[in-house]
C-alpha positions in Angstrom: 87.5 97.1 149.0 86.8 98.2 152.5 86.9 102.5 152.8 87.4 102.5 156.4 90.5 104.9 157.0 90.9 105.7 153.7 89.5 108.9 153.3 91.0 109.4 150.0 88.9 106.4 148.6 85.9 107.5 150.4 86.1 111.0 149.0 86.1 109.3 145.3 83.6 106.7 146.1 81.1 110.1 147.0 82.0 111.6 143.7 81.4 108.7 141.7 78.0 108.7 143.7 77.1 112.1 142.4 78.4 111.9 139.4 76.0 108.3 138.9 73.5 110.4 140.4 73.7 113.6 138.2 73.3 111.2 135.3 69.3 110.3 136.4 68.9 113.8 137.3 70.8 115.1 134.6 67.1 114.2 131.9 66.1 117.3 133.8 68.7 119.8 133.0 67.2 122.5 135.7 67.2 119.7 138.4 71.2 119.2 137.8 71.9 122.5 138.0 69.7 123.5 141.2 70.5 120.7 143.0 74.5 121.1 142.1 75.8 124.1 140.0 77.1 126.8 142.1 76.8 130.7 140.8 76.0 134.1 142.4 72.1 132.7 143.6 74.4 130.8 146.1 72.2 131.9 149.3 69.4 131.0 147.9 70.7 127.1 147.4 73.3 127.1 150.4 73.5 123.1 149.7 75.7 123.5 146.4 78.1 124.5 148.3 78.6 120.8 149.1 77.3 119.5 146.4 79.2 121.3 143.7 82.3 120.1 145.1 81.7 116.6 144.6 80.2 116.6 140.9 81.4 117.2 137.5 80.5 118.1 134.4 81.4 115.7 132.3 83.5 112.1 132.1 86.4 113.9 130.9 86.5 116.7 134.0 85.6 113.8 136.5 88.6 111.4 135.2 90.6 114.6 135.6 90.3 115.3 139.3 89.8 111.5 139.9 93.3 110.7 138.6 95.2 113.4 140.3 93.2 113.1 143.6 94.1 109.2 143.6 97.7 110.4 143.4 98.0 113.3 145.7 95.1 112.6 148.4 96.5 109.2 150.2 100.1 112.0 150.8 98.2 114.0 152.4 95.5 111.3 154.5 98.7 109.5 155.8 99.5 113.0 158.2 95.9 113.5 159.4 92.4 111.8 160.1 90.0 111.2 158.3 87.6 113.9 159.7 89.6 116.6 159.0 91.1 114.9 155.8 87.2 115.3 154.8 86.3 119.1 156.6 89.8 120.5 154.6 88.6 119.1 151.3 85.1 120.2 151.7 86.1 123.5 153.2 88.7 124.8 150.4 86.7 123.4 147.9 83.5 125.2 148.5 85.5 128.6 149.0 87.7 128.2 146.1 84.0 127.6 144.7 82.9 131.1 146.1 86.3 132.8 145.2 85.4 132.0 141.9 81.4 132.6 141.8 82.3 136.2 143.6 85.3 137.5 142.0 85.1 135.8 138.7 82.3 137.9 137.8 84.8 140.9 138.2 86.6 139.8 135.2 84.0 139.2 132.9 80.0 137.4 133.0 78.8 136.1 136.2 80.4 132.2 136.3 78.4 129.2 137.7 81.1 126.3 138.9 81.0 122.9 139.7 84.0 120.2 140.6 86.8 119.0 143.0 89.4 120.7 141.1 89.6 123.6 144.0 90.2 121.2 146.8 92.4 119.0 145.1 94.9 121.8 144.4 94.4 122.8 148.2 95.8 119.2 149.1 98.7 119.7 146.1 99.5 123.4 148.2 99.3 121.3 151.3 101.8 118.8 150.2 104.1 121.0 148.4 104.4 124.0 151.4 104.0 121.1 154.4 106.5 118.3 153.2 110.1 118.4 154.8 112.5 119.4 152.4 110.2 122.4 151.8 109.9 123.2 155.8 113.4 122.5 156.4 115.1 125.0 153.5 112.4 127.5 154.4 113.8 127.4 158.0 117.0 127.2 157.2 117.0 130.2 155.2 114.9 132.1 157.5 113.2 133.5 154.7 111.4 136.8 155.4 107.4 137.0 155.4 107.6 139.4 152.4 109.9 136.9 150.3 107.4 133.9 151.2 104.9 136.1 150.0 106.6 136.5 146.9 107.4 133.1 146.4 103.6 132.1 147.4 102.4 134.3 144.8 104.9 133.1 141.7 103.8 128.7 143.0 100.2 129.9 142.6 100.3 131.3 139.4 102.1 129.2 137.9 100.6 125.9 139.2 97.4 127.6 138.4 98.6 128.0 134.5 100.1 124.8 134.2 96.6 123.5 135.2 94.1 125.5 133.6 92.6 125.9 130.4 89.6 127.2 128.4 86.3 127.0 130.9 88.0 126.2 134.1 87.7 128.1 136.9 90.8 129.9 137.1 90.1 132.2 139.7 89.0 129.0 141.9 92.1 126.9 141.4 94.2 130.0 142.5 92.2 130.3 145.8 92.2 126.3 146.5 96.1 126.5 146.0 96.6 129.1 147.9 94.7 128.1 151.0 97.1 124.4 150.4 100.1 126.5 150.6 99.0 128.4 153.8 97.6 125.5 155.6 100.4 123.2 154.4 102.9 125.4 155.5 101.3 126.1 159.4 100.7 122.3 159.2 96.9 123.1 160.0 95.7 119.5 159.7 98.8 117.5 160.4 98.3 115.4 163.6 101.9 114.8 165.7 102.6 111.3 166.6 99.6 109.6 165.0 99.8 105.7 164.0 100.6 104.8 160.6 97.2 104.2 159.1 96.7 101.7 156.6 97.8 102.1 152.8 94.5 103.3 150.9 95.7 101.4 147.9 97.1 98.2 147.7 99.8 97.0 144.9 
């Protein structure tokens, strides 16, 4: 299967990479988490911000994110390139990563955080803020900045209920949907009159 403008399936074949890889590091429990466990020593290992985005803890969290990112992320490649398909899942995954490493700790022990779960919900804010019927009754309504607010506030709590439970990283999936809802609704990596790329999976 050729991954050439299908950023979706090339974002999955790199996390099915790491997570292969984590398994021959993963002997030396100290290597795994150096090399990809974000938590509040995050300056010292700046590359985990990377690399804790793309790996998982376990078969069960990977077939998790892998499911629903095979679902939402070809929506969402279809309206942009690749190259910023790529730079918006890294981005809002490393700071829903930081949101979580920094303000977690606020709320109770200092958390260490690793998966794609924060960028994944920054696509599902993306599609569900930035699709048309969404745009279009928004406009229509000429709903005021402090209602969108409002509104914003009650999608991200409950989308982030609905998809949390014991051990995830609550405060993570909050931030990573709400930097989807903002960017989906300013359409920040939609590009205007772009040709239909090719599916990313084929029936």
């Amino acid at each position: 299967m050729r991954l050439r403008g299908r950023p979706t399936l090339q974002t999955l074949a790199v996390i099915l990479a790491v997570f292969a890889f984590q398994q021959v590091v993963g002997v030396l429990a100290v290597a795994e988490y150096f090399l990809f466990v974000m938590d509040p020593t995050v300056t010292a290992r700046p590359w985990v911000l990377a690399t804790s985005v793309y790996a998982h803890s376990g078969v069960t969290h990977l077939l998790a994110n892998v499911i629903v990112l095979a679902l939402v992320g070809p929506l969402v490649a279809r309206r942009t390139t690749a190259v910023r398909y790529h730079a918006f899942f890294l981005t809002t995954g490393a700071f829903a990563g930081l949101a979580e490493v920094s303000l977690g700790g606020l709320v109770g022990p200092p958390h260490a955080v690793l998966g794609a779960s924060g960028a994944i919900l920054a696509l599902v804010g993306y599609l569900l803020s930035g699709n048309a019927v969404s745009t279009r009754l928004l406009d229509r309504l000429q709903v005021s900045p402090r209602i969108q607010l409002v509104v914003l506030a009650v999608v991200v709590v409950a989308v982030t209920l609905a998809t949390s439970s014991p051990g995830t990283a609550v405060i993570g999936h909050a931030a990573g949907l709400t930097v989807g809802l903002v960017a989906g609704r300013a359409r920040l990596i939609d590009v205007s009159q772009s040709p239909t790329p090719e599916p990313e999976f084929r029936v």
